[in-house]
Every structure is written in structure tokens, then in C-alpha cells.
KEFI-112540 format. One record per residue (C-alpha): x, y, z; residue number from 1; residue in three letters. Coordinates in nm, 4 decimals. Example, Ala and Ser with C-alpha at 12.3 -4.5 7.8 and 13.67 -1.06 7.14 Angstrom:
<nodes>
        c1        c2        c3    k    r
    1.2300   -0.4500    0.7800    1  ALA
    1.3670   -0.1060    0.7140    2  SER
</nodes>
This chain:
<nodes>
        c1        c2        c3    k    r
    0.0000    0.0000    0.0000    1  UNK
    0.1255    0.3996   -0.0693    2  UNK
    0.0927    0.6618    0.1897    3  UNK
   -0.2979    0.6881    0.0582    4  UNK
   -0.3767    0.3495    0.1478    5  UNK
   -0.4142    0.2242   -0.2183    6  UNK
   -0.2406   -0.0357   -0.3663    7  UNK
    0.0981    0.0819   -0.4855    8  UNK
    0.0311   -0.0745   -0.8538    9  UNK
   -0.2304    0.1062   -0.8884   10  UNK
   -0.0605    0.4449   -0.8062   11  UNK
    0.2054    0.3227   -1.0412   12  UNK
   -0.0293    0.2740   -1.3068   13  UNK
   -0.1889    0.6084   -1.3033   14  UNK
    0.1357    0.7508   -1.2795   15  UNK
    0.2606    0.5823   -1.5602   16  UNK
   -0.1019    0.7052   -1.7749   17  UNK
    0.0159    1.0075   -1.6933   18  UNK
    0.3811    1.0395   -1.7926   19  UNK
    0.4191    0.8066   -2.1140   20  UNK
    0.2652    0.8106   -2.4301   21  UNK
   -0.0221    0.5989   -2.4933   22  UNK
    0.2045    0.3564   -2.6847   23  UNK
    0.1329    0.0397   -2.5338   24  UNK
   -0.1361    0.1591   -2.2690   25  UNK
   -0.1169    0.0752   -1.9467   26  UNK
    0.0418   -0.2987   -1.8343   27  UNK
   -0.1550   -0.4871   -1.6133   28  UNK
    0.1639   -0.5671   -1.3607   29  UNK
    0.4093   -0.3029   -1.2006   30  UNK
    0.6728   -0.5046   -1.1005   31  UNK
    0.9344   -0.4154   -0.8210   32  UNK
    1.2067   -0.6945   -0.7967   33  UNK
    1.3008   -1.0438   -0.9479   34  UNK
    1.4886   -1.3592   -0.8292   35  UNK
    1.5399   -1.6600   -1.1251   36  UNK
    1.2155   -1.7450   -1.2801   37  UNK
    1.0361   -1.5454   -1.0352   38  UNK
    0.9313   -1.1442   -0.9819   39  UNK
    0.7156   -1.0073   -0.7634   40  UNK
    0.4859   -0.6904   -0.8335   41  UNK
    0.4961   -0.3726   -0.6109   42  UNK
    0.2226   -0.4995   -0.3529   43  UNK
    0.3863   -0.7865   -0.3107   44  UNK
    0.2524   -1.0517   -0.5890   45  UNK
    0.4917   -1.2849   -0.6875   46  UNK
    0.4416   -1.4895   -1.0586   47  UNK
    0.6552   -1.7121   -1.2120   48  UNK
    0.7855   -1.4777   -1.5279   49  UNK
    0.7302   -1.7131   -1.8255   50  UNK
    0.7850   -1.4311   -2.0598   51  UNK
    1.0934   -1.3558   -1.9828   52  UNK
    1.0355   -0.9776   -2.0902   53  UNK
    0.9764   -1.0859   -2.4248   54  UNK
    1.2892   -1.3327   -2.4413   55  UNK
    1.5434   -1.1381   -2.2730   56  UNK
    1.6077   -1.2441   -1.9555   57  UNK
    1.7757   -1.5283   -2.0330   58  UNK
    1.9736   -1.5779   -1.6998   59  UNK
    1.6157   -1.5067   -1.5115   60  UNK
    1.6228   -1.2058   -1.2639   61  UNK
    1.9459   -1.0650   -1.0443   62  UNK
    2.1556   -1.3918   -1.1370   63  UNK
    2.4894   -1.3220   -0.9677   64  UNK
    2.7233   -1.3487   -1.2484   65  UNK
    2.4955   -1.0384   -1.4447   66  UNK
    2.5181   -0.8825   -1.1488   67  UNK
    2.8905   -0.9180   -1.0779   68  UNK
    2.9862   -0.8378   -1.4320   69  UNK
    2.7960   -0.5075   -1.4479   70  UNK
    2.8898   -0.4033   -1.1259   71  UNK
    3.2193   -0.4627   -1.1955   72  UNK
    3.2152   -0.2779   -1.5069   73  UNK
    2.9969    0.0218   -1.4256   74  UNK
    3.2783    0.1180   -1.1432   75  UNK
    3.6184    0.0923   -1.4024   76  UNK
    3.4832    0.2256   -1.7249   77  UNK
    3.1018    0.3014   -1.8089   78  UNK
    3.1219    0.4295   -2.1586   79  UNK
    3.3951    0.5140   -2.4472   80  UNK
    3.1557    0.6280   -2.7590   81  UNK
    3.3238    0.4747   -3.1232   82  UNK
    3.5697    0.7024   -3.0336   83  UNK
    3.8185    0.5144   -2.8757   84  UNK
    3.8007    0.0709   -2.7852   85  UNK
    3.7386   -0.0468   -2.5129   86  UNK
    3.8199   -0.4101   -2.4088   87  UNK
    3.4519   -0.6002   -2.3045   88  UNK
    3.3385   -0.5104   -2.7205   89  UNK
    3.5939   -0.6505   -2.8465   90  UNK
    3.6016   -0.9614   -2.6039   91  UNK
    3.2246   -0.9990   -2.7362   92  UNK
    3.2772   -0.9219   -3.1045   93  UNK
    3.5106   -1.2623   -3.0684   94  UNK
    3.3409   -1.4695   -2.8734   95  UNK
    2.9880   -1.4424   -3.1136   96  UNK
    3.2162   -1.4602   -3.4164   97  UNK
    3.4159   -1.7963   -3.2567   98  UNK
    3.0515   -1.9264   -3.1516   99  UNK
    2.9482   -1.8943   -3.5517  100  UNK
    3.2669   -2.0501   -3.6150  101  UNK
    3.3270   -1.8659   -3.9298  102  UNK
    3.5323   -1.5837   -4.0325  103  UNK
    3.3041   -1.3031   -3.9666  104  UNK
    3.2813   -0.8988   -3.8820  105  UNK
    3.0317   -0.7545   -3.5881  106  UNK
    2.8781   -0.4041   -3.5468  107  UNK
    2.7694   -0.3545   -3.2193  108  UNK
    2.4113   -0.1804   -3.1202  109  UNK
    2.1684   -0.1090   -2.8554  110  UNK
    1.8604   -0.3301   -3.0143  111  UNK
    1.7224   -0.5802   -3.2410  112  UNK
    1.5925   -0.2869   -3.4797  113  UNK
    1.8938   -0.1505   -3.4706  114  UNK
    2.0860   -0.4465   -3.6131  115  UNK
    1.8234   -0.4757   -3.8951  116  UNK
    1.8502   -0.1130   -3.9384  117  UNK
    2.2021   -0.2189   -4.0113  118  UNK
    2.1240   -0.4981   -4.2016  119  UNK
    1.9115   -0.2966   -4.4407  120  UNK
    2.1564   -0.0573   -4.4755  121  UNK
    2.4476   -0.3379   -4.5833  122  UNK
    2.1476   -0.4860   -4.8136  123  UNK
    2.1216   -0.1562   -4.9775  124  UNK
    2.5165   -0.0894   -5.0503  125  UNK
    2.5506   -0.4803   -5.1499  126  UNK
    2.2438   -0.3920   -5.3787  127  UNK
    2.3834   -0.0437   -5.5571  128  UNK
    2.7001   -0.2015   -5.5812  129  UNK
    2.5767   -0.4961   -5.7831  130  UNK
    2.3003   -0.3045   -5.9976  131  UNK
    2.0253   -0.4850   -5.7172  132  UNK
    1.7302   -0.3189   -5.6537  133  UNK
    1.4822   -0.4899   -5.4311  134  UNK
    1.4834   -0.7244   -5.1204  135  UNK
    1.2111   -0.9725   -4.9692  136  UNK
    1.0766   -1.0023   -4.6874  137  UNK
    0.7829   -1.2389   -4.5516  138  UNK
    0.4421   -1.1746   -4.4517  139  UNK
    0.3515   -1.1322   -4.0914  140  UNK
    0.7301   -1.0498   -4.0283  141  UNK
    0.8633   -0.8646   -3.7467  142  UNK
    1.1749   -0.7244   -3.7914  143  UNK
    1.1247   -0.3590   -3.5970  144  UNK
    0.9658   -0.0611   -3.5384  145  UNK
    1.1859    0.2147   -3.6505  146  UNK
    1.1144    0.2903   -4.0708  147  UNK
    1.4028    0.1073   -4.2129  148  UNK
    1.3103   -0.2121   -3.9961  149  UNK
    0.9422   -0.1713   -4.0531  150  UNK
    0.9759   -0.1338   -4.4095  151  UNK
    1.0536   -0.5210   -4.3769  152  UNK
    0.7869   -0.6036   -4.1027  153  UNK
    0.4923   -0.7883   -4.3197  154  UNK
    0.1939   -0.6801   -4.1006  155  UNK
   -0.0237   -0.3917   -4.2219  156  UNK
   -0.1771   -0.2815   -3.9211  157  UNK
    0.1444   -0.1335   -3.7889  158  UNK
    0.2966   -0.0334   -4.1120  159  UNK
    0.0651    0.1062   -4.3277  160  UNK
    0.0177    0.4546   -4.1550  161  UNK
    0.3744    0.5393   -4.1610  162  UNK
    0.4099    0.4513   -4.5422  163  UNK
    0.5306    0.5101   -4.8136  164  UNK
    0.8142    0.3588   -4.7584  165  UNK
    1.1696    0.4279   -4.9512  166  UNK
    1.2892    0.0622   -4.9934  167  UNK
    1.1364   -0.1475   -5.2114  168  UNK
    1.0360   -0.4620   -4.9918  169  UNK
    0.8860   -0.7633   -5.1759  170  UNK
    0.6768   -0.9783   -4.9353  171  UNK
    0.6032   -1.3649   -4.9738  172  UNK
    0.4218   -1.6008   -4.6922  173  UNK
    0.6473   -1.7453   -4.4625  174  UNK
    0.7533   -2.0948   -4.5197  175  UNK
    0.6650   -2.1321   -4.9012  176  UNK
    0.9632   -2.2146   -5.0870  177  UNK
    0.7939   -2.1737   -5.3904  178  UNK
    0.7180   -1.8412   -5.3302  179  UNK
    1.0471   -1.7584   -5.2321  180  UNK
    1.1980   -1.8837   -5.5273  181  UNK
    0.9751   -1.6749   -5.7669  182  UNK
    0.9942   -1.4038   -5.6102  183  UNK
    1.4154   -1.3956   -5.5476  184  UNK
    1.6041   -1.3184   -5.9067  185  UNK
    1.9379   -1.1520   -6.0011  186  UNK
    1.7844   -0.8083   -5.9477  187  UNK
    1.7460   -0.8726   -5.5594  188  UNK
    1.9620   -0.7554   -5.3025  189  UNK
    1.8841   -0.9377   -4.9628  190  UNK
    1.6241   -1.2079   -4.8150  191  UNK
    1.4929   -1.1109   -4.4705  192  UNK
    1.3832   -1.3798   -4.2589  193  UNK
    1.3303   -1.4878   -3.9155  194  UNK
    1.4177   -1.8761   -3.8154  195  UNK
    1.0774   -1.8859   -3.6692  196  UNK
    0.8571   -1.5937   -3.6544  197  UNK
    0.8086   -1.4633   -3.3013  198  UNK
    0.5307   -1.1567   -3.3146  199  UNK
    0.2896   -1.3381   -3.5633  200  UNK
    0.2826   -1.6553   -3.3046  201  UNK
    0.5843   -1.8503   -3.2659  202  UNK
    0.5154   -1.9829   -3.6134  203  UNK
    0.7611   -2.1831   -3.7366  204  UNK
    0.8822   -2.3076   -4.0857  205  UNK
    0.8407   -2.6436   -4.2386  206  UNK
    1.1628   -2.8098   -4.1640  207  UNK
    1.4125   -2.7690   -4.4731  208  UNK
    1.2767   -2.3905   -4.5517  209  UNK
    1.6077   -2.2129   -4.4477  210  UNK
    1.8218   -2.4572   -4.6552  211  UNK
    1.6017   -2.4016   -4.9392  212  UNK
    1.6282   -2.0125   -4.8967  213  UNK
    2.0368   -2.0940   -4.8386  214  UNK
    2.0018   -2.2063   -5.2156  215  UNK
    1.8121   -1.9743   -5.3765  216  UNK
    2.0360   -1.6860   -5.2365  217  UNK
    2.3132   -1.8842   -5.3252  218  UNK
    2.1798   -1.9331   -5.6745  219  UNK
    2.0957   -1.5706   -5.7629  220  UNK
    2.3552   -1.3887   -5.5210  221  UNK
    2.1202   -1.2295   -5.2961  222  UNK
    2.2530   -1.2336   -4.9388  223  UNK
    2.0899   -1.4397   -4.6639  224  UNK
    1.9421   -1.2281   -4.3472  225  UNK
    1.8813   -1.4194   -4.0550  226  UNK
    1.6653   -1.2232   -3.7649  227  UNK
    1.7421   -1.3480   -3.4280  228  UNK
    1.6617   -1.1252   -3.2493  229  UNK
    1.4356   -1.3834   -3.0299  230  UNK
    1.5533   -1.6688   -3.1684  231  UNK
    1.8969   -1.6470   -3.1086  232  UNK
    2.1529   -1.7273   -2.7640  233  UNK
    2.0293   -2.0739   -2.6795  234  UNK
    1.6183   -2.0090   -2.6812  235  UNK
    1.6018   -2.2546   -2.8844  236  UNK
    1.8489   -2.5282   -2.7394  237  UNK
    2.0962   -2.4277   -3.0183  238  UNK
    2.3277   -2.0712   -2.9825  239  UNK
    2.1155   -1.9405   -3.3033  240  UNK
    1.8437   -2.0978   -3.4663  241  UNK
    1.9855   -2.1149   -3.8031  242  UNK
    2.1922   -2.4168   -3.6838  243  UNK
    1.8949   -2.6312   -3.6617  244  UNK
    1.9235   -2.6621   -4.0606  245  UNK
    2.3055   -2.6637   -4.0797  246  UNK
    2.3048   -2.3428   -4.2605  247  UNK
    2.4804   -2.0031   -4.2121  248  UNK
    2.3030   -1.6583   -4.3358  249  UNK
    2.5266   -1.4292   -4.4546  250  UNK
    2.4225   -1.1874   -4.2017  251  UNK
    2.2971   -1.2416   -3.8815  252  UNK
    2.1457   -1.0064   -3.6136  253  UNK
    2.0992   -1.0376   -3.2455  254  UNK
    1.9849   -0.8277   -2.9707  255  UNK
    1.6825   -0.9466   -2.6776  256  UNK
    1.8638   -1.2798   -2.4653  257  UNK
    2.2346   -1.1065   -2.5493  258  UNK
    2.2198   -0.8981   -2.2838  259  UNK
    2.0424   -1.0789   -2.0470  260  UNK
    1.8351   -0.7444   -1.9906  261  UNK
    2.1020   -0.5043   -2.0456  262  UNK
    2.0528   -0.3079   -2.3978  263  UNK
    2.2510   -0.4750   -2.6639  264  UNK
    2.2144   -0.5703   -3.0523  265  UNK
    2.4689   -0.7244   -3.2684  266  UNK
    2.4684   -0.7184   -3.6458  267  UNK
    2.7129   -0.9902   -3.7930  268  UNK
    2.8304   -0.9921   -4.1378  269  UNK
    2.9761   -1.3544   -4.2252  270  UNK
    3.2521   -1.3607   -4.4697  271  UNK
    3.2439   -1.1511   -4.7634  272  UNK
    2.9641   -0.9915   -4.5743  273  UNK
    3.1320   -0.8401   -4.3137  274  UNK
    3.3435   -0.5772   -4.5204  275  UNK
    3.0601   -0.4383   -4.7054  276  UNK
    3.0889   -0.1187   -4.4759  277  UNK
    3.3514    0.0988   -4.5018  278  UNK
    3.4264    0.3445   -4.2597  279  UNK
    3.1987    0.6350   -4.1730  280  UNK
    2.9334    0.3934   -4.3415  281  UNK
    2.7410    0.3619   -4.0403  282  UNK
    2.7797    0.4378   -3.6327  283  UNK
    2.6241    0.4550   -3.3088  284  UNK
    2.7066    0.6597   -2.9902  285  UNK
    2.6166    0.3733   -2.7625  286  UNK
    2.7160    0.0244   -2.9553  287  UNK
    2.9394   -0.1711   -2.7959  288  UNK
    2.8663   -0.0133   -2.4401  289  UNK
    3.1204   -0.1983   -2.2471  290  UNK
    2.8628   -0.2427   -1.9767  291  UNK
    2.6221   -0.3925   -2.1851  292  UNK
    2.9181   -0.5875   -2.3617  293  UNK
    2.9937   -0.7167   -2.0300  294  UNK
    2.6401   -0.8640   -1.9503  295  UNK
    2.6442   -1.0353   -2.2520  296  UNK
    2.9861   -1.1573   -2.1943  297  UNK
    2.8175   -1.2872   -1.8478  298  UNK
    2.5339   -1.4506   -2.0275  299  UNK
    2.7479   -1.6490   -2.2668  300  UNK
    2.9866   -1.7443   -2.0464  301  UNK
    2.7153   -1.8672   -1.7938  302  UNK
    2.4737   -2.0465   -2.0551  303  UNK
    2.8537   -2.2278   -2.1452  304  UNK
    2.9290   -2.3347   -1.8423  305  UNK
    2.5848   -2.4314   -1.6354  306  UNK
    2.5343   -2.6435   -1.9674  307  UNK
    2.2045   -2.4545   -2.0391  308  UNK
    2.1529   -2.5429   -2.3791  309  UNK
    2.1007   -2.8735   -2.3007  310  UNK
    1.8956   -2.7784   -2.0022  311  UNK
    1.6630   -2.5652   -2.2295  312  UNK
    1.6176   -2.8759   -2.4875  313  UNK
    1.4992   -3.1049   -2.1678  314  UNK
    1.2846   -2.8339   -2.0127  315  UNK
    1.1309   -2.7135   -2.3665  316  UNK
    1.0730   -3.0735   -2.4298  317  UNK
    0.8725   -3.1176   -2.0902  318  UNK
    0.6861   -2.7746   -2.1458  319  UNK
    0.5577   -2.8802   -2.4541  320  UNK
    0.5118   -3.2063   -2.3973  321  UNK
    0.2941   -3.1465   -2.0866  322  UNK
    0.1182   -2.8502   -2.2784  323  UNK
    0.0276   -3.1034   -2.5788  324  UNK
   -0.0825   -3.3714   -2.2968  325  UNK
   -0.3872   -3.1560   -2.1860  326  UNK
   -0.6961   -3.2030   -2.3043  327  UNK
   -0.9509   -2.9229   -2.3490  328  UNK
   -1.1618   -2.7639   -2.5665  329  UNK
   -1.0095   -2.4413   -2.5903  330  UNK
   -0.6352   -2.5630   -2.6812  331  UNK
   -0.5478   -2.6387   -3.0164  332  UNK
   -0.1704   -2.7635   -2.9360  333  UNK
    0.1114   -2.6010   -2.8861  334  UNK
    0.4183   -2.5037   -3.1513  335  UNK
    0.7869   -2.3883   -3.1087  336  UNK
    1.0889   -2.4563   -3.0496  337  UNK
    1.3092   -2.5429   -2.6840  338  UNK
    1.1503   -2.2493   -2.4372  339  UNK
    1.0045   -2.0291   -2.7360  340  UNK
    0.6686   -2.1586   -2.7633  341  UNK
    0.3080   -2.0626   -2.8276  342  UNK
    0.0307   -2.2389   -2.6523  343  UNK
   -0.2093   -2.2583   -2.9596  344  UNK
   -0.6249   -2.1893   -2.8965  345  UNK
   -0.9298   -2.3150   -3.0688  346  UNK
   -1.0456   -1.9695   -2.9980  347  UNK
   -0.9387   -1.5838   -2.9854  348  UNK
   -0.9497   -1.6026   -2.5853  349  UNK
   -0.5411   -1.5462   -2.5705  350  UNK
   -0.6103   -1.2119   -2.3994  351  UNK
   -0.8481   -1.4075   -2.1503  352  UNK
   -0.5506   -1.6816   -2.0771  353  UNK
   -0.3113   -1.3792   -2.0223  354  UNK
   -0.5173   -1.2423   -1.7950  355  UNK
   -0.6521   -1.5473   -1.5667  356  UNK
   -0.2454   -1.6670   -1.6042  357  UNK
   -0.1884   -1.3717   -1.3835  358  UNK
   -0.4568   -1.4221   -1.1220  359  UNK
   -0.3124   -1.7789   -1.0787  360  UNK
    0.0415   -1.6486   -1.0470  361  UNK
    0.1867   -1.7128   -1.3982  362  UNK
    0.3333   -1.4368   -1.6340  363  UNK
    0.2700   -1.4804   -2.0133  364  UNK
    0.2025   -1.2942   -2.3057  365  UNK
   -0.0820   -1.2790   -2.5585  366  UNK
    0.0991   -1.2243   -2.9022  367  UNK
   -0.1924   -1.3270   -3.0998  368  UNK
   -0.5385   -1.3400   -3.0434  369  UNK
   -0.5573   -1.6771   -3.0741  370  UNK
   -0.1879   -1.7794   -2.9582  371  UNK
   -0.0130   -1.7664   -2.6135  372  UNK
    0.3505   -1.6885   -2.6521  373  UNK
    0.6171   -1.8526   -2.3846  374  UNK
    0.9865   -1.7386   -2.3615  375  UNK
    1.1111   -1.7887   -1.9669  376  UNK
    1.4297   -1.7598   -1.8644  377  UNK
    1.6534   -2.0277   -1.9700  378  UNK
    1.7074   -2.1452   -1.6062  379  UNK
    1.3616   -2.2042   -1.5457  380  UNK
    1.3154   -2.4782   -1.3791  381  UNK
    1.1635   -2.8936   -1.3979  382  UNK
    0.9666   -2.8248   -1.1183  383  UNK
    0.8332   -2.4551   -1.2518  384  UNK
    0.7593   -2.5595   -1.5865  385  UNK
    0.5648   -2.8714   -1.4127  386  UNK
    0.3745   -2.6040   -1.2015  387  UNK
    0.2692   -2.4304   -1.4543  388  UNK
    0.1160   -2.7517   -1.6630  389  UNK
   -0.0285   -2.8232   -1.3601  390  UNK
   -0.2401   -2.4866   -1.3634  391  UNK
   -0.3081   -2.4379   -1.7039  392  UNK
   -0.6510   -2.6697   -1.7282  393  UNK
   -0.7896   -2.4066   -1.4294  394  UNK
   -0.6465   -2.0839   -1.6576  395  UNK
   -0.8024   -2.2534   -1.9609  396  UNK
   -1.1480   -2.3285   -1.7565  397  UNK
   -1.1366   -1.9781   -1.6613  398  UNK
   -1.0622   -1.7943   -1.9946  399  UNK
   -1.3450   -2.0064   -2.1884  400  UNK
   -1.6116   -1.8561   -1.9718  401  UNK
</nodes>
């Protein structure tokens, strides 16, 4: 309770009416502090966090090696600008290029729409350079909100009012080979796509799409853009997604679980790709922030050692298992990927789940009206993810009514 006698969320939440733009209205949960899998909200609530906010808390909440890292760095060196090096950027540039295991060139930023920013901005040189004039993207994509990124985001109702746009983006639906190959000649400069696509549902490909997009860029030159910006730092029980198929884009971007909630993006350019900037081609005050490069630092070298990818393959494989085990009316299945996954409805009631998730003490996120998306932190664990199969037949009772 405040000084008032009213719950302090609900101060919080007029406060925040108040102060922010009415971008994403006001969220249902003020929450105060965190611990693993589990945060608790400013009156005291606690909820197991199975969103993870939105797939970037890998490590969970105030893991000690985050903690000790930033700490550490905040007190020696807090910021350098692209002025002058500092040591953690480099140190991370290295280790996500030796993780690839290719020869390969990094630019640093502070989000996921800021690496496809910078992807769309190597597309576009690679294009004028080679008499290219178009790239493709796929429908329902997500790739950002700022104009270059949304230029490639395939869903209307968040693109169309800030059109026209000055790139010529060529969209196809997601997973149709087919498609793809029509619609990818000599005249096109990039593909954009994400391993699995995140904001339209956790909808992923049928298995063998990215090695046939690997050969039709290969075929007609055009280079390969992976987005993982979700998908990407052992979510999926692999370090990136792409490895699934045995492929490697030709560009790769990064941001969300790199950090482990500190602000970081990465933009990769594999082999030939990595020296299609020149200098003064692009910049960014805050890339390569060596606190931020020291969280994510932290959050490699932790998921490395506490064997986590495994642990998210057995964990993912109970979650879904256990989801796909229940019986009722209003659940379809479930779809995704190691702890990336969308508990799928026979009805637009994902709202309703959200919602009656959080009275029971759960945390997850309604990315579709009809889909429930789940991305906790990768050291969630066998006995959480049990709890909350446990409670889902009650949150499903509820939201049908």
C-alpha cells in the first residue's frame, strides 16, 4: 500500500497514464524486484515470469554473475563512444564470431531494430554495388519498429500509416519455398527472414525452408538475413536458430537474450559480408557499451558453463510435452521450439488466458489473439515448468467462460 492506502500498482499505473505516451497503454503488472524465474509486483505478488520480458532475460532475474559483471564494469569504465576501444566489445565481437565458427565482422548496437537497421543498410550498398534493386521479406514479419526495420515487417496494421516507404520490400508467406523462389532473381539484393517468426505466433517453418532459402540466395547472389533477435543465444536449445538446418546466413542479427536485460544488438556480417561497410558507413554513440558488452559476456559465459543449452532442450521438451498432454476444448496444441513456444487456442481467448495466467500467479504474453507466446528464462526450472502444466486446465477453464 502507498501513503494513501491504495495499492501501490495502482498508483504506479496512473502515474505511468500520466507520464508516457499511450504507446502500449497501461500494463496490467508493475513489477518491483526479481529472483530466477520469479518477480514479484509492487504490492507484493509474486508470478513465475514465463515471458521472460519478451525473451530477454535469459539468466532469469538478479543472477549473480549479471550482477557481478555489471557491477564490476559500471565502477572501471562506463562508456567510451566509437571514439576510442574499449576491451569487453571486443572480447564480445570474438566470442559471437568464434561461436558462428566462421570468419566473420560484428557491429555492435543497442537493439534488435537496430541491427536490422544495419542490415538494411548493408542490403542496400551490397544492392547499388551490384546493380540490385529490391529485397524480400515475408508476410507477418517482425523485424522492428523504426522505418528502415518496418519497411521489412509484413503486417499492415502497424505499417501502413507510416508509409510510403523508400525501400522497395517484396513480401512472400512465410515458409513457401515456392514463393520464395519466384519471387528472389538476379535483381534482388537481400532475403529477410526470421528462423521462426516470433510476433505473428511462434510460427515456425516447415523443416528444410532455411536450406532451401540458403540455395536460392546462393543461386541468384542475394545475401541471406537471418533475424534473431528472439531466436537467437540458446532459446532454442541451439546458440542461433539457423543451426537447426546446418546453414549459415550471410548476415545475422541479435539483440533481446544477449544482454540478459542489459541493452545490446549485434549485427554480424559472415565472410564476404562483413566488409561491405567501409568506414563512416554507419555508427552509433552507444554500440558496444562496455557495460552492456559485459552482460552479454556474463550470459554467454554462464549459458557455457551451467550447460544450459542442453537444459533448455529437456525443459522445452517437458513444457511442450505437458502442454500437448492436456486435453480441453479451448487448446489447439502447442508449436515452437526449446523455451520459445506458443500455446495454440481453438479460440481468440489469448487475452483471456493472459489475464486469468496472472490471477493464478503465472506471467505470459498474448501475441496473438488466438496464440499464447512462452519465452522464460533459460534457467527455469523442472519443477516450474511442471507447475505451470499443472495450472493451465484451471487458466483454460477460466478464460473459456
Amino acid at each position: 500500500m502507498n501513503t494513501n492506502g491504495r495499492p501501490a500498482g495502482d498508483d504506479l499505473a496512473k502515474r505511468f497514464e500520466t507520464a508516457f505516451m499511450p504507446t502500449y497503454g497501461v500494463p496490467p503488472v508493475a513489477l518491483a524486484r526479481g529472483e530466477g524465474a520469479r518477480v514479484w509486483d509492487a504490492d507484493g505478488g509474486e508470478y513465475l515470469d514465463l515471458i521472460g520480458g519478451i525473451a530477454v532475460s535469459s539468466l532469469g532475474h538478479a543472477h549473480p554473475a549479471l550482477v557481478e559483471a555489471v557491477s564490476r564494469q559500471v565502477a572501471v569504465l562506463a562508456h567510451t563512444s566509437n571514439l576510442f576501444i574499449n576491451e569487453p566489445a571486443v572480447l564480445l565481437a570474438e566470442r559471437l564470431i568464434g561461436l558462428l565458427g566462421v570468419p566473420a565482422r560484428v557491429f555492435l548496437t543497442n537493439s534488435g531494430t537496430e541491427a536490422n537497421e544495419a542490415a538494411l543498410k548493408m542490403a542496400l550498398k551490397y544492392g547499388r554495388s551490384t546493380g540490385r534493386t529490391y529485397v524480400v521479406a515475408a508476410e507477418n514479419a517482425f523485424h522492428g519498429r523504426t522505418l528502415g526495420a518496418l519497411s521489412l515487417t509484413g503486417k499492415r496494421a502497424i505499417r501502413d500509416q507510416f508509409g510510403p516507404f523508400p525501400t522497395d520490400v517484396r513480401f512472400v508467406p512465410y515458409g513457401d519455398a515456392d514463393a520464395l523462389r519466384d519471387a528472389v532473381t538476379a535483381e534482388c539484393a537481400a532475403v529477410f527472414l526470421e528462423p521462426t517468426q516470433g510476433e505473428a505466433g511462434v510460427v515456425p517453418p516447415p523443416a528444410g525452408y532455411f536450406r532451401a532459402a540458403r540455395r536460392i540466395c546462393d543461386a541468384t547472389g542475394a545475401l541471406l538475413v537471418a533475424d534473431e533477435i528472439q531466436s537467437a543465444i540458446g532459446r532454442t536449445g541451439h546458440w542461433f536458430a539457423h543451426q537447426h538446418e546446418g546453414i549459415l546466413p550471410d548476415v545475422l542479427t541479435l539483440a533481446k537474450g544477449l544482454g540478459g536485460g542489459m541493452p545490446i544488438g549485434a549485427c554480424v556480417g559472415v565472410g564476404p559480408a562483413g566488409t561491405i561497410f567501409a568506414k563512416g558507413d554507419h555508427g552509433s554513440t552507444f554500440g558496444g557499451n562496455p557495460v552492456s558488452a559485459a552482460a552479454a559476456l556474463a550470459v554467454l559465459d554462464t549459458i557455457d558453463a551451467d550447460g544450459l543449452l542442453e537444459h533448455v532442450q529437456t525443459v522445452g521438451a517437458q513444457l511442450a510435452g505437458g502442454i500437448a498432454a492436456i486435453g480441453h476444448p479451448l487448446l489447439a496444441g502447442v508449436r515452437g521450439r526449446g523455451l520459445w513456444l506458443a500455446i495454440v487456442l481453438t479460440a481468440d481467448r489469448a487475452a483471456q488466458v493472459q489475464a486469468a495466467a496472472q490471477r493464478a500467479g503465472f506471467l505470459v504474453n498474448a501475441v496473438q489473439p488466438g496464440a499464447v507466446r512462452l519465452a522464460p528464462p533459460l534457467v527455469i526450472t523442472p519443477g516450474q515448468a511442471a507447475a505451470f502444466v499443472a495450472a493451465l486446465p484451471a487458466i483454460l477453464d477460466e478464460a473459456a467462460e
